[in-house]
C-alpha positions in Angstrom: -5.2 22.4 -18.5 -2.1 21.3 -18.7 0.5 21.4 -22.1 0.6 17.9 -23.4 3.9 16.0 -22.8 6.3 17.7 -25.0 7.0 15.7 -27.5 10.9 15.9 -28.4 11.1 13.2 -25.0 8.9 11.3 -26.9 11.2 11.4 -29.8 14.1 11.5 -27.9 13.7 8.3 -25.8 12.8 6.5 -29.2 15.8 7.9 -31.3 18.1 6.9 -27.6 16.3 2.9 -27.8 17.1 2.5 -31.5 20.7 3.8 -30.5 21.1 1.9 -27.9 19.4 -1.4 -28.8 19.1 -1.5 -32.7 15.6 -1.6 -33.4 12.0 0.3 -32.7 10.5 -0.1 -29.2 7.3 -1.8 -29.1 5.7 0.9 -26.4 6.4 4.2 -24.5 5.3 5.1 -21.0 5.7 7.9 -18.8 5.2 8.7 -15.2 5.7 12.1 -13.8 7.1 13.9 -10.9 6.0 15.5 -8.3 5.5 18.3 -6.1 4.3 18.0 -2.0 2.0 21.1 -1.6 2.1 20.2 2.4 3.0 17.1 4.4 6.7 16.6 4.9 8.4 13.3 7.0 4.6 12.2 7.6 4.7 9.5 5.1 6.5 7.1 6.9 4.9 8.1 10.3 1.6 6.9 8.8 0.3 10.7 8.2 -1.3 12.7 6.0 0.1 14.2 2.8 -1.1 16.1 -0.3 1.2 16.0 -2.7 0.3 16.2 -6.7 1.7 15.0 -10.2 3.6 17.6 -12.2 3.8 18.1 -15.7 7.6 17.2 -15.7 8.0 14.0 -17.0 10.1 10.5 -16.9 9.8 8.7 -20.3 10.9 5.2 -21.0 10.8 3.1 -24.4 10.4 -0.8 -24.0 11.0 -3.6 -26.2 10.1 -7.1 -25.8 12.4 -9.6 -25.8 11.7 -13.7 -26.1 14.7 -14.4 -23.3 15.3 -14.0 -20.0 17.4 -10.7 -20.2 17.2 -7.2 -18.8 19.1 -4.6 -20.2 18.4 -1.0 -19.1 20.1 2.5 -20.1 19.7 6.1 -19.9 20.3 9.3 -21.2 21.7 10.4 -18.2 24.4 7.9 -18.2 26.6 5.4 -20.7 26.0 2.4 -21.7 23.8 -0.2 -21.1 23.2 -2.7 -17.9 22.3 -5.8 -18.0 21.0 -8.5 -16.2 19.1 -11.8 -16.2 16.2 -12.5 -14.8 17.4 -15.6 -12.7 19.8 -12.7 -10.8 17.6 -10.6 -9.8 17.6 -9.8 -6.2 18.8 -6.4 -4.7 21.9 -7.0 -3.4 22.6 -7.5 -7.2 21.4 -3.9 -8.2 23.9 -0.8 -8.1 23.7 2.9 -9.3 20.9 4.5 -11.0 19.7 1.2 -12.7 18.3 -0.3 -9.0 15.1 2.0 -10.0 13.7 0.2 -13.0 15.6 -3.3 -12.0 14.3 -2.9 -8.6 10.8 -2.5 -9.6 11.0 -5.8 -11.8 12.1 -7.2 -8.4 9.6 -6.1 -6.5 6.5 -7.0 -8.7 7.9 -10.5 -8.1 7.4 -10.0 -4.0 4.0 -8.6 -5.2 2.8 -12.1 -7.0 4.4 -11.9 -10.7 6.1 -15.3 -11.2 9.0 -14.1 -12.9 10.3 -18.0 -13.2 7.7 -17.1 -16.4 7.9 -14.1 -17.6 10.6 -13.1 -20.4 13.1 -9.9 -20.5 13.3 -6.4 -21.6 14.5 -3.6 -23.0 14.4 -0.2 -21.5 16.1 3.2 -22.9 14.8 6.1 -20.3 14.8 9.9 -20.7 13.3 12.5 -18.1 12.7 16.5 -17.7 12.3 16.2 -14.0 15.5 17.6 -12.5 17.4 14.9 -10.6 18.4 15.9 -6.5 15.8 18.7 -6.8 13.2 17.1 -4.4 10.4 16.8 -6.9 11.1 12.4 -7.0 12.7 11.9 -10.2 12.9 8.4 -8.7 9.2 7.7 -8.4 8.4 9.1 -12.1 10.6 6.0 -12.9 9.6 3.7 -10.7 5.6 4.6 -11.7 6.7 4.4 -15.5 8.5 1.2 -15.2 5.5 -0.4 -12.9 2.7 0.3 -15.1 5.1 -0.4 -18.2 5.9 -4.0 -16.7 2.5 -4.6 -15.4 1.4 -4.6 -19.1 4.4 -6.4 -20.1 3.9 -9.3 -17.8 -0.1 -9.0 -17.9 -0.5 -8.8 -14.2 -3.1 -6.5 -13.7 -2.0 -4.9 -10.4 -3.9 -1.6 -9.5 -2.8 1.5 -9.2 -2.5 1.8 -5.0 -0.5 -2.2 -5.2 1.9 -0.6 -8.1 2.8 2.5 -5.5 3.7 0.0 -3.0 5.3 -2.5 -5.5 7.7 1.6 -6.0 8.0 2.2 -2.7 9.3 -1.6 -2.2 11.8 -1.1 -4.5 13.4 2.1 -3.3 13.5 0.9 0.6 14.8 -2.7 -0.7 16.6 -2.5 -3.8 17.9 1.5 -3.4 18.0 1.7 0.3 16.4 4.7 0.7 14.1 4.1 3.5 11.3 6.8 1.9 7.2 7.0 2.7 4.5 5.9 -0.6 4.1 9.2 -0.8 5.8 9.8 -4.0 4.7 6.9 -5.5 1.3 7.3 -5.1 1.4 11.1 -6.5 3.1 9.7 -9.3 0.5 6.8 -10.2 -2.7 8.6 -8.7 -2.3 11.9 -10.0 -4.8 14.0 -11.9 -4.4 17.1 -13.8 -5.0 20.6 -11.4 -5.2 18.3 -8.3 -3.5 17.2 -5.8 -3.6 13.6 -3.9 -4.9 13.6 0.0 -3.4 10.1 0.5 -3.8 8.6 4.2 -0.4 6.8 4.4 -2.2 4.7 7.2 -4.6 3.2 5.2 -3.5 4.2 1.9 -7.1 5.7 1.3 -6.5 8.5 -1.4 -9.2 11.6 -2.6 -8.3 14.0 -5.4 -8.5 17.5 -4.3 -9.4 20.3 -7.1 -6.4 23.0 -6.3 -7.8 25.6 -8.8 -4.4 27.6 -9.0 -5.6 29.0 -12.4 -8.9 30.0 -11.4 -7.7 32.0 -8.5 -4.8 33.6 -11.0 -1.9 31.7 -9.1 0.9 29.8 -10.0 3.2 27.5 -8.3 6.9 28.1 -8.1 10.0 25.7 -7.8 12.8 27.2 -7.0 15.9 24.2 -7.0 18.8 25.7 -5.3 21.0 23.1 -7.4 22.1 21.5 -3.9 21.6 18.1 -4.4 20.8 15.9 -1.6 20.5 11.6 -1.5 18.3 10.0 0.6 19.9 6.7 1.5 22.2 8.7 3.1 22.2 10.1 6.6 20.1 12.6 7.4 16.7 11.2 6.3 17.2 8.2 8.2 18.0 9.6 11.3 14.9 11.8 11.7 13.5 8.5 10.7 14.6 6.9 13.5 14.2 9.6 15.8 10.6 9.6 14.8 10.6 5.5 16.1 11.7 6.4 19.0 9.3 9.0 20.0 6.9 6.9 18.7 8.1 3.9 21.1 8.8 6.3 24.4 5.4 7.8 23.8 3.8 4.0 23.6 1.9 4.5 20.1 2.3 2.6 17.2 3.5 5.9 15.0 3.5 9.2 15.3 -0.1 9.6 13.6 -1.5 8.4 16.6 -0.3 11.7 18.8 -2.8 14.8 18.3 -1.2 18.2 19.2 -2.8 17.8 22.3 0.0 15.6 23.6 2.6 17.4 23.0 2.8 19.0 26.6 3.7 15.2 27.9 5.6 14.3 24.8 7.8 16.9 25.9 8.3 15.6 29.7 8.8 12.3 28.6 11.4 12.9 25.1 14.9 14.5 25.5 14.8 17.8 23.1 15.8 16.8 20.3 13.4 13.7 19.7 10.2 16.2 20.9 11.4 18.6 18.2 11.1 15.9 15.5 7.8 14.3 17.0 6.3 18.1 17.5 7.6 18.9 13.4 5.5 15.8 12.6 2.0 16.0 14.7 1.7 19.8 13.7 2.4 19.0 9.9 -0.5 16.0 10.0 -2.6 19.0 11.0 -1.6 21.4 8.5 -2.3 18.7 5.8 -6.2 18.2 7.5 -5.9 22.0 7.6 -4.7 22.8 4.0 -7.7 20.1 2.7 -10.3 21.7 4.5 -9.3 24.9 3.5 -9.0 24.5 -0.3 -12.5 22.7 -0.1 -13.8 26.0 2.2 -11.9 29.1 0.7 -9.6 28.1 -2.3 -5.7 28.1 -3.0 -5.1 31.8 -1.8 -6.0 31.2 1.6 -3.5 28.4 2.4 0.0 30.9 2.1 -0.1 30.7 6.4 -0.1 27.1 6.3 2.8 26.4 4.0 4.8 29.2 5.6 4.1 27.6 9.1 5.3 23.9 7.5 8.6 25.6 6.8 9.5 27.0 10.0 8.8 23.5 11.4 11.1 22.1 8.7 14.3 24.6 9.2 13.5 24.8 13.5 11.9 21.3 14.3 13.4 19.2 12.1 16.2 20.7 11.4 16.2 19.4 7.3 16.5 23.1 5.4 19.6 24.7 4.6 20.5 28.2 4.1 19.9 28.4 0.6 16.5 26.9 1.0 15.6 29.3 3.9 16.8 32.0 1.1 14.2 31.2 -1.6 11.4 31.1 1.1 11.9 34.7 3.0 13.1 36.2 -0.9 9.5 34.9 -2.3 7.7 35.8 0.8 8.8 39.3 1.0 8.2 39.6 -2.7 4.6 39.3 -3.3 4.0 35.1 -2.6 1.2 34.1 -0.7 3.3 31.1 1.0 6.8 29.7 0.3 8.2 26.0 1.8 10.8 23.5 1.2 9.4 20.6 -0.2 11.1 16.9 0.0 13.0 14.7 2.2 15.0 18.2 2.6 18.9 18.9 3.3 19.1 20.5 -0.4 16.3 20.3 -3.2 13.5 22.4 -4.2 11.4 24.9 -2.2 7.7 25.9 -3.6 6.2 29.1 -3.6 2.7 30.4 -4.0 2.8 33.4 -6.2 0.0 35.2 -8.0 0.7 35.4 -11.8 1.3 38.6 -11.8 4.1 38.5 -9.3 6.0 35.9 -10.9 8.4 37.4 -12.5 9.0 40.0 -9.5 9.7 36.9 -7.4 12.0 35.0 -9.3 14.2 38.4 -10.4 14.1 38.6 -6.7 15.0 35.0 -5.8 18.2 35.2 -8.4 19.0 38.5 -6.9 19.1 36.8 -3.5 21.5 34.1 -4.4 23.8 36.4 -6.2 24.5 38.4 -3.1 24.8 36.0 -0.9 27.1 34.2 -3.2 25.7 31.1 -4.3 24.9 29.2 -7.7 22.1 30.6 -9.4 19.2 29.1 -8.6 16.6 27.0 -11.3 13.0 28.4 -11.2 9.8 27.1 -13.1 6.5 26.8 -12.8 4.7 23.5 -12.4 1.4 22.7 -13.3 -0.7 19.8 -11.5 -0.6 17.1 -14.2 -2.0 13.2 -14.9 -0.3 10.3 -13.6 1.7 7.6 -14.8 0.5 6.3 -18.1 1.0 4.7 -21.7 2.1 7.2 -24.1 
């Protein structure tokens, strides 16, 4: 099972409202983080994934308030912003405050008449490391969602709040990202992961069983941050379009692997590599499923190593210091190592049997030393519950 919240954020982001604002919060929500087990770029090719909440959290304290005002802060960052209601649109939104302001935004694309609701106050804290890969932004987004849903009495579901997330990141943030993250953050439940069909946005929770089997699950951040509005992602985005369009499907989902001998007569190399990275990983997700259902968590390590090396040679997303944490925890005793996340920095996972852990992330460290980078972060994550009231 996993550890309940700890409870200092809890204090914390109280203590940090009062600060802030002046008075007690009326509520505190949380929504956390999350890992992809398998299931990389297929998001927004309307794939498969299986991602799953972690027990890193994103806290926020909320007041009421009887105007029209928004004011947001964090302990990440000074101060407070502020905005009314009657702004809100999001070419109005900069920095990190587009997250929470952006889902207020987007509930209102999603049916909440905000001509009629009143403002807010938000003061947010978080233990999920920012630029790692493991959606920091989603923990807020879920937290903020459910939090507002409340606020404004709106009852949305679950699945609508992931979409009313992934609104705000593509609109408000920019970042032109899958529901992927959103939904692990919202649907999550503790030691399982989320098979989510990003088609039709039917979810199923899969039982992992890590524990039972005596495994756990490693993060290694290599520290390298990485942003996705920027470049990269949205050029294997839109190399993933075009293969989509030359091949004459509406996405990617609909090529099996079977077409990949005339994918690659008709696509130029480059745009086959990304459309072969993403038909194979749809597979491995199906595969991965059917395998924890059929065998259990030690018999996937072939799987997550093959998602890799379509990461780092297909897609071309890993970097060196992620390829380092793979082959170090591979040829230390894990079962299976990849990157996980939009890529070009992060987090990788790792698959490790308990009593190899330690082995692994001496190793890991050892690794980075000599080849002279930062040291990396490693900790284990646990698959935890999703977004909710505190």
């Amino acid at each position: 099972m996993n550890a309940p919240l700890n409870t200092d954020i809890r204090d914390d982001v109280r203590d940090g409202f009062v600060e802030r604002y002046g008075h007690s919060p009326d509520s505190v929500w949380s929504g956390p983080g999350r890992v992809n087990l398998i299931g990389e770029h297929t998001d927004y090719n309307d794939g498969f994934v299986l991602p799953f909440a972690i027990d890193r959290r994103t806290v926020l304290a909320l007041g009421r308030r009887d105007d029209r005002t928004m004011r947001v802060s964090s302990s990440l960052s000074e101060g407070i912003v502020e905005l009314g209601l009657d702004e809100l649109a999001p070419d109005a939104l900069h920095g990190w405050s587009a997250y929470p302001l952006g889902v207020a935004w987007a509930l209102g694309q999603h049916g909440a008449d905000l001509a009629a609701v009143n403002g807010f106050d938000i003061h947010i804290d978080s233990d999920v490391p920012v630029g790692a890969g493991l959606s920091s932004s989603a923990a807020i987004e879920s937290a903020v969602a459910l939090a507002l849903d409340e606020l404004w009495d709106l009852g949305l579901d679950r699945r609508t709040l992931a979409r009313v997330g992934q609104l705000a990141e593509n609109e408000a943030v920019g970042a032109p990202t899958g529901i992927m993250d959103q939904s692990a953050s919202l649907l999550g439940e503790v030691d399982s992961a989320v098979f989510l069909d990003c088609r039709s946005l039917d979810s199923e929770v899969i039982p992992l069983g890590f524990a039972a089997a005596g495994l756990v699950l490693l993060v290694m951040d290599t520290g390298v941050g990485h942003e996705h509005a920027t470049g990269g992602y949205a050029e294997r985005r839109a190399s993933c379009e075009l293969g989509a369009r030359l091949l004459g499907v509406e996405s990617l989902r609909d090529v099996s692997i079977g077409e990949l001998p005339r994918a690659r007569e008709l696509l130029d190399d480059v745009t086959f590599r990304r459309v072969r990275h993403v038909v194979t990983e749809n597979q491995r997700v199906l595969d991965t499923v059917r395998t924890l259902r059929q065998e259990g968590p030690a018999a996937i390590g072939e799987l997550l190593d093959a998602s890799h090396r379509s990461m780092r040679d297909d897609f071309e997303i890993s970097i060196p210091e992620l390829d380092l944490a793979v082959e170090t925890a591979q040829e230390n005793g894990a079962i299976g190592a990849r990157m996980t996340g939009g890529g070009f920095g992060g987090a990788a996972i790792a698959l490790v049997p308990e009593d190899s852990l330690s082995l692994v992330e001496v190793a890991v460290d050892g690794a980075f030393a000599e080849h002279g980078y930062a040291q990396p972060s490693t900790f284990v994550v646990s698959a935890g519950a999703g977004a909710t009231r505190e």
